[in-house]
C-alpha positions in Angstrom: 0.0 0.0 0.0 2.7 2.8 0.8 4.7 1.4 -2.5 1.5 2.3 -4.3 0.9 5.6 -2.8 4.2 6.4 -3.6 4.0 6.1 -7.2 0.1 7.7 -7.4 2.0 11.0 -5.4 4.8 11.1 -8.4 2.3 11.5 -11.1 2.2 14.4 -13.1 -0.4 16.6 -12.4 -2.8 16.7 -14.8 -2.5 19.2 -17.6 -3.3 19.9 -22.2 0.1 19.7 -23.3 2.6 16.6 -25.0 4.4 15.2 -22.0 8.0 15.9 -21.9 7.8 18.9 -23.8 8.1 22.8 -23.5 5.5 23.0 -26.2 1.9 24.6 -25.0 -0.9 24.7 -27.1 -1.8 27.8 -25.5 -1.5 31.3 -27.0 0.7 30.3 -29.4 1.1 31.7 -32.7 0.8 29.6 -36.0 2.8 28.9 -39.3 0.1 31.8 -40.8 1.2 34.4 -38.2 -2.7 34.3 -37.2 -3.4 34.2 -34.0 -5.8 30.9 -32.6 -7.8 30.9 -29.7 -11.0 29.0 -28.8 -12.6 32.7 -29.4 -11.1 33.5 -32.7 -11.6 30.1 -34.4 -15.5 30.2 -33.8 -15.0 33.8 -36.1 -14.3 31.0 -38.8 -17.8 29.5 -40.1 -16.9 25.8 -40.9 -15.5 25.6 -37.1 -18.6 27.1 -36.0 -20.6 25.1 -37.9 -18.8 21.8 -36.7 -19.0 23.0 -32.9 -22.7 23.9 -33.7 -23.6 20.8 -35.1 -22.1 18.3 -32.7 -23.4 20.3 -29.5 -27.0 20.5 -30.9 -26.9 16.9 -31.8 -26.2 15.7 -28.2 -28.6 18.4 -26.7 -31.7 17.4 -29.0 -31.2 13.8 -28.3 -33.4 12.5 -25.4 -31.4 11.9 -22.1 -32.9 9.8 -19.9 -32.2 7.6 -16.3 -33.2 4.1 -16.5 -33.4 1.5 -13.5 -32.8 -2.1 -13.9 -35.5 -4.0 -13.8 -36.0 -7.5 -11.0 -37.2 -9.6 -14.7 -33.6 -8.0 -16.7 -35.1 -5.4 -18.4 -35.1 -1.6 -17.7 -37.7 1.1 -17.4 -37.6 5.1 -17.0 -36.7 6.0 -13.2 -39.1 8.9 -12.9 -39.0 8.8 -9.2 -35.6 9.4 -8.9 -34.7 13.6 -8.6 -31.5 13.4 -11.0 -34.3 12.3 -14.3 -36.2 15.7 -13.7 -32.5 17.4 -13.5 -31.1 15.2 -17.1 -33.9 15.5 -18.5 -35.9 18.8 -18.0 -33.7 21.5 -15.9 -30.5 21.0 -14.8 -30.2 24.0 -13.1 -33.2 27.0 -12.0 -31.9 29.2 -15.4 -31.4 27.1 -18.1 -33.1 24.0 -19.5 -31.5 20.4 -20.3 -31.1 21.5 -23.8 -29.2 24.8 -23.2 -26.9 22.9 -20.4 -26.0 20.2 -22.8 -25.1 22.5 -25.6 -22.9 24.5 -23.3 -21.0 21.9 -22.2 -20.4 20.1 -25.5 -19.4 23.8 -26.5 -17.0 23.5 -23.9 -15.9 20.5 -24.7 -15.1 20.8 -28.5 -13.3 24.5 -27.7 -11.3 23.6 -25.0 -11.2 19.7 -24.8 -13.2 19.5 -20.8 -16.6 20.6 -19.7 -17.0 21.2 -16.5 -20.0 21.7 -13.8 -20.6 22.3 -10.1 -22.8 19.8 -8.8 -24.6 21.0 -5.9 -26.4 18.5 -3.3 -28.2 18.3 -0.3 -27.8 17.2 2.7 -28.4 13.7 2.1 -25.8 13.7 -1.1 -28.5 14.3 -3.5 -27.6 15.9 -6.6 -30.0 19.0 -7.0 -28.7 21.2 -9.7 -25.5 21.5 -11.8 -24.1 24.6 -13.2 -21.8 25.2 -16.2 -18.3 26.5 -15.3 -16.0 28.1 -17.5 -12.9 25.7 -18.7 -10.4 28.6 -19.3 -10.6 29.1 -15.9 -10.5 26.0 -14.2 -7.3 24.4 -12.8 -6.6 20.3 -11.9 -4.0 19.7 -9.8 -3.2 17.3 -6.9 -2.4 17.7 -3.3 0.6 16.1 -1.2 -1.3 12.5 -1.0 -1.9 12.7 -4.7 -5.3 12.9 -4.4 -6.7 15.3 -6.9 -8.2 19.1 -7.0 -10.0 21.5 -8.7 -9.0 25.4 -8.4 -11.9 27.6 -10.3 -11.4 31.1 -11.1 -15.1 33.4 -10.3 -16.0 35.9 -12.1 -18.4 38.5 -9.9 -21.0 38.5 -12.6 -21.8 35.0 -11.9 -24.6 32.5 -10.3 -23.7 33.2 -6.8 -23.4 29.0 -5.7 -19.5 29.5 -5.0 -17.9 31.8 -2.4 -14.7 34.0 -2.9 -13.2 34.5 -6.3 -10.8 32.0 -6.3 -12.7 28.5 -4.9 -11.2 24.8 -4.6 -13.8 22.0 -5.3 -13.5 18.6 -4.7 -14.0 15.6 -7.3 -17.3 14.9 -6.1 -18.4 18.7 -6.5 -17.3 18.4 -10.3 -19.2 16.8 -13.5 -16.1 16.6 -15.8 -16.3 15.3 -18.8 -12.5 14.8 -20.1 -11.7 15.2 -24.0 -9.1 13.2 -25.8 -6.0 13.8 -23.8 -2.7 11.9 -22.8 -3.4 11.0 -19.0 -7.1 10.2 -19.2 -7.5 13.2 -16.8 -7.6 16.4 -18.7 -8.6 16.7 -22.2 -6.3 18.6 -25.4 -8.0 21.5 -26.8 -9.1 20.4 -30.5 -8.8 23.9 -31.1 -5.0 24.5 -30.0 -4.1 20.8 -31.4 -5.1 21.9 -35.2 -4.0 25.7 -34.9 -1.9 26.0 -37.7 -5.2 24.3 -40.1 -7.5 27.0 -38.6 -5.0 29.7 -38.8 -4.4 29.0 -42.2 -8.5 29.0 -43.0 -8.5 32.7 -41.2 -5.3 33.4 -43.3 -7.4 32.8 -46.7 -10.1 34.7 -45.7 -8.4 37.7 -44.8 -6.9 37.3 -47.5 -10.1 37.5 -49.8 -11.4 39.8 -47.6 -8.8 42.3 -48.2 -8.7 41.5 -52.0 -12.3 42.4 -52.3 -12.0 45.6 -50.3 -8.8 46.9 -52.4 -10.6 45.9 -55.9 -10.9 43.6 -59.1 -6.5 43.9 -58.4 -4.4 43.3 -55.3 -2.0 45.9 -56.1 0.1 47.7 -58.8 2.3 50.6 -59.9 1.3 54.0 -61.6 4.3 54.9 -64.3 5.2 58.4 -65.4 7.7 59.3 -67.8 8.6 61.9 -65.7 8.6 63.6 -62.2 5.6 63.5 -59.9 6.2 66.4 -57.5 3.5 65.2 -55.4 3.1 60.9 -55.3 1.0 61.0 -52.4 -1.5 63.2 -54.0 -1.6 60.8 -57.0 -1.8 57.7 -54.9 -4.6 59.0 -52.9 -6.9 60.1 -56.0 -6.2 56.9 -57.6 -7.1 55.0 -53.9 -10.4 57.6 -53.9 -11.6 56.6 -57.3 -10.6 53.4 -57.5 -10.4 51.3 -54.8 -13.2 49.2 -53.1 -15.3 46.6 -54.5 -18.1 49.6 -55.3 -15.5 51.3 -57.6 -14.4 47.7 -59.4 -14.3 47.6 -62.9 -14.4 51.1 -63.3 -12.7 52.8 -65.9 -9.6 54.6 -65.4 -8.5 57.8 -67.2 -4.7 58.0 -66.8 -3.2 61.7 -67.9 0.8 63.0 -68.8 1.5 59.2 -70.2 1.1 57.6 -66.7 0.6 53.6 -67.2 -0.9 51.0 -64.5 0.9 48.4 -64.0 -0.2 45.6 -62.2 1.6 43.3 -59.8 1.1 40.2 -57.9 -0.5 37.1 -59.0 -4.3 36.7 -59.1 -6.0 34.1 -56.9 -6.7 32.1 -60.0 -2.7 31.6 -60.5 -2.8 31.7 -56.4 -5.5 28.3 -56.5 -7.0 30.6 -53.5 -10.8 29.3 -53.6 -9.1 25.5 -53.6 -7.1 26.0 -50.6 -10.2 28.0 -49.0 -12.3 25.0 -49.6 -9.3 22.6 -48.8 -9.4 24.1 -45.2 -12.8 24.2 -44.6 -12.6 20.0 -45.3 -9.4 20.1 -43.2 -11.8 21.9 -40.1 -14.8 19.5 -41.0 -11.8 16.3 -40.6 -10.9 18.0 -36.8 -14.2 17.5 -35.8 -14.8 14.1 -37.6 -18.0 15.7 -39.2 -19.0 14.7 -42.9 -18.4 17.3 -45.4 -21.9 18.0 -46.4 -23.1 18.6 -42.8 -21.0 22.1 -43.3 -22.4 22.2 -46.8 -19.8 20.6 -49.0 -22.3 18.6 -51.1 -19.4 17.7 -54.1 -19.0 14.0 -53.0 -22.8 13.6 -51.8 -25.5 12.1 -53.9 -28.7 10.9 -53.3 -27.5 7.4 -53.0 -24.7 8.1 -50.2 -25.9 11.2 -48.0 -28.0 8.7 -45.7 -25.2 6.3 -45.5 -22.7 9.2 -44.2 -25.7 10.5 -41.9 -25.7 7.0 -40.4 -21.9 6.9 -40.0 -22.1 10.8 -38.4 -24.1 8.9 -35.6 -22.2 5.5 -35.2 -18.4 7.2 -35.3 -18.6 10.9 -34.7 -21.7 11.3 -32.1 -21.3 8.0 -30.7 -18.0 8.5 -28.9 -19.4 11.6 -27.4 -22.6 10.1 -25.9 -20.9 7.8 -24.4 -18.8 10.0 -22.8 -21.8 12.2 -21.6 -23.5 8.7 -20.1 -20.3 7.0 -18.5 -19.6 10.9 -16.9 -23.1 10.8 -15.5 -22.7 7.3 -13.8 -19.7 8.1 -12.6 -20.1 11.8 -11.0 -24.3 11.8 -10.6 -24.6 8.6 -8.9 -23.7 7.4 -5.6 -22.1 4.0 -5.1 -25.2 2.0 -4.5 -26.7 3.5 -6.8 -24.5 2.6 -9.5 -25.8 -1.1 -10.4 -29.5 0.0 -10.0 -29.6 2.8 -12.6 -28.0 4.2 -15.7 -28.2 7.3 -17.6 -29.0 6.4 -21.9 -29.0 9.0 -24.6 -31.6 7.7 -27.3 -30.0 7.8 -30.7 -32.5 5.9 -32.6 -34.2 8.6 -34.4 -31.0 10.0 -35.8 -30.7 6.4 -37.3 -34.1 6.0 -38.4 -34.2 5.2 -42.5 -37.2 6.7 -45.1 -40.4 5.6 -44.2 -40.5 2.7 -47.0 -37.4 1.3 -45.1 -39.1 1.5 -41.7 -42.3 0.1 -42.4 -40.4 -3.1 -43.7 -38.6 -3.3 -40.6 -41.1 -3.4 -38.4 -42.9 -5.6 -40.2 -40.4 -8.3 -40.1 -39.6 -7.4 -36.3 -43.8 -7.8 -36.2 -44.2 -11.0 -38.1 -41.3 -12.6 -36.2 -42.4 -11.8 -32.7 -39.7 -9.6 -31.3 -41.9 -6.1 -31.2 -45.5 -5.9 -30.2 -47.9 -3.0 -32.0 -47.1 -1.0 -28.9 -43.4 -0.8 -29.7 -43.7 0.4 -33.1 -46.1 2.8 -32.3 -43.7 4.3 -29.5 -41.0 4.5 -32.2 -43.4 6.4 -34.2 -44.4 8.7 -31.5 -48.2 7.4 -31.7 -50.8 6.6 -29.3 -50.6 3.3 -27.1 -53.3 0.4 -28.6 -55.5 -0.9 -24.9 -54.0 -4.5 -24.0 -57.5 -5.7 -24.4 -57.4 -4.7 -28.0 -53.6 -6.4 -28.2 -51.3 -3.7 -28.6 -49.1 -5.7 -26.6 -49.2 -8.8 -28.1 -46.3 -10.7 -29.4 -47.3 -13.0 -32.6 -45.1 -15.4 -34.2 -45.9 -16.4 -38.4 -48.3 -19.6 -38.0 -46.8 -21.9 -40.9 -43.4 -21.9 -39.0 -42.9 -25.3 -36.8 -40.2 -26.8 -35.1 -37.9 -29.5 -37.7 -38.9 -32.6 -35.0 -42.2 -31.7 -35.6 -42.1 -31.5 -39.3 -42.4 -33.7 -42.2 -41.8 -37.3 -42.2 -40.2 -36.5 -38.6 -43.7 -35.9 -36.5 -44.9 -38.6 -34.6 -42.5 -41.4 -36.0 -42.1 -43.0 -32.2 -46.1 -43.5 -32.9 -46.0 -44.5 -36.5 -44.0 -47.4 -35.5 -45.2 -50.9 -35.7 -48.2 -49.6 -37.2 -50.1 -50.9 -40.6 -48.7 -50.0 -43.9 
């Protein structure tokens, strides 16, 4: 035992940077000389679109806590306070919705979501409110054992005292990123810097090409001596310049020539490498390119396949990190093998109609879904059990092989007539 706490006091405290190196992901500046924050990159559309995507997916999805059941099944723990807190209000100010998107905001800006959970005096959990990950600390004490350090802001909920607090792991829903120690989570956003960077690059770039003209720059010739260039620059810039004054004709005077310079953002491939790094962004996040409106490899033969793969290996990972979280933080010990928290996912992978209706008409015919069940699926009305809605029926022509053919009642056939 004092071998073991030895060696859980010499870990590393927990932190979003490579191990062994002076590299942070932090505040550094990229290849593009752009700066890259978790602020700046949601200025960029396809990263906001990406963050907007994934964190309304796993808001809109229904959230709710099940309880095992004594026959091995499950069924919705509406007694128990934490359903009305996953599933309706989290908190007094925002609803289940708004909490989740916060957090999964959180968590695909700066790799970790955090929340206080506050309880009562019997270790009930009664609310949980969003904290900001920028200015939360993890660190351990001298037995290893670890901390959080939060940073508060006056103009917030007033459920922690003094601005700078220290909670402990049970009075912290953490939800971790991908990270090195399993601990703390890397910011997505700081990992692919240099891609984003690049992406504001280009469109500064464009931007500022539009703004200076149909031409990014060039040189006014005379054959002589301006005494005033300025003055000539500046009514050139006045008439000129802008997209408004695009195209325009000029009217040069005293044998003055325009020559331009630069190379256009044809020669430049500038709309390729714009759309290159919007894919690059869309790759970061591991969401399909048409969700961010990149329709060029989409048809209507493949768009519902990739919409089933968004759920299966991008949304997946993340509701299971949300459920595992919950048991882990939300529920007490005893609690743990009585209950479970379950996103439901199945509409996202619902097919066309034509394709559902054959489904459930197999999973009807063969006896594994009742009337009831399909109907729930489809969001309609419950059938009475005296009108069997929750019956279970089985194809009549379908027999067991002993009892078919020249196999039934051979033991009985025997010694019998021809």
């Amino acid at each position: 035992m004092g071998l073991f706490s030895n060696i859980f006091k010499a870990r590393d405290k927990p932190q979003n940077r490579t191990t062994g190196s002076n590299y942070s992901f932090f505040f550094g500046g990229t290849t593009s000389g752009k700066p890259v924050n978790e602020h700046t990159a949601m200025q960029m559309t396809a990263v906001y679109s990406c963050v907007r995507i994934l964190a309304e997916a796993v808001a809109g999805l229904p959230l709710h806590l099940y309880k095992y059941t004594d026959s091995g099944g499950k069924e919705k723990a509406l007694s128990h306070p934490l359903y009305f807190l996953l599933h309706d209000e989290p908190n007094p100010e925002m609803s289940s919705f708004v909490f989740r998107e916060t957090l999964m905001t959180h968590l695909l800006l700066w790799g970790n979501a955090y929340a206080q959970i506050i309880r009562n005096g019997k270790g009930e959990v009664i609310a949980l409110y969003p904290l900001m990950p920028n200015r939360m600390s993890v660190d351990r004490d001298s037995s290893g054992a670890l901390y959080y350090t939060y940073t508060k802001y006056s103009d917030e909920a007033p459920t922690m005292k003094g601005m700078t607090v220290t909670l402990r792991p049970s009075d912290v829903f953490h939800i971790p990123g991908l990270g090195f120690d399993g601990l703390v989570g890397y910011s997505p956003i700081a990992m692919a810097k240099n891609a984003i960077g690049m992406a504001i690059a280009c469109e500064e770039y464009g931007a500022k090409f539009f703004a200076n003209g149909a031409a990014p720059g060039g040189v006014l010739e005379h054959p002589g001596t301006i005494k005033d260039p300025q003055k000539v620059r500046d009514s050139w810039n006045a008439a000129y310049q802008g997209s408004s004054n695009s195209h325009r004709v000029a009217v040069l005077e005293e044998g003055m020539k325009y020559q331009p310079i630069g190379i256009s953002p044809e020669q430049a491939q500038f709309l390729e490498t714009r759309k290159f790094q919007i894919n690059e962004i869309a790759r970061i996040f591991r969401v399909p390119p048409h969700m961010v409106g990149d329709l060029e490899k989409s048809s209507f033969s493949n768009i519902e396949q990739q919409s089933l793969e968004f759920v299966k290996y991008t949304l997946d990972p993340w509701v299971i990190r949300w459920e595992q979280t919950i048991s882990r933080a939300l529920l007490r010990p005893d609690e743990k093998k009585l209950y479970f928290a379950k996103f439901n996912v199945d509409g996202l992978l619902r097919g066309d109609y034509v394709s559902r209706m054959n489904g459930y008409a197999t999973a009807r015919q063969n006896g594994w879904m009742s009337a009831n069940d399909i109907r729930e699926l489809e969001n309609l009305d419950r059938i009475p059990p005296e009108l069997g809605g929750d019956l279970y029926l089985i194809n009549g022509n379908m027999t067991k092989l002993e009892d078919a053919g020249i196999f039934a009642n051979k033991e009985g056939l025997e010694g019998k007539p021809e």
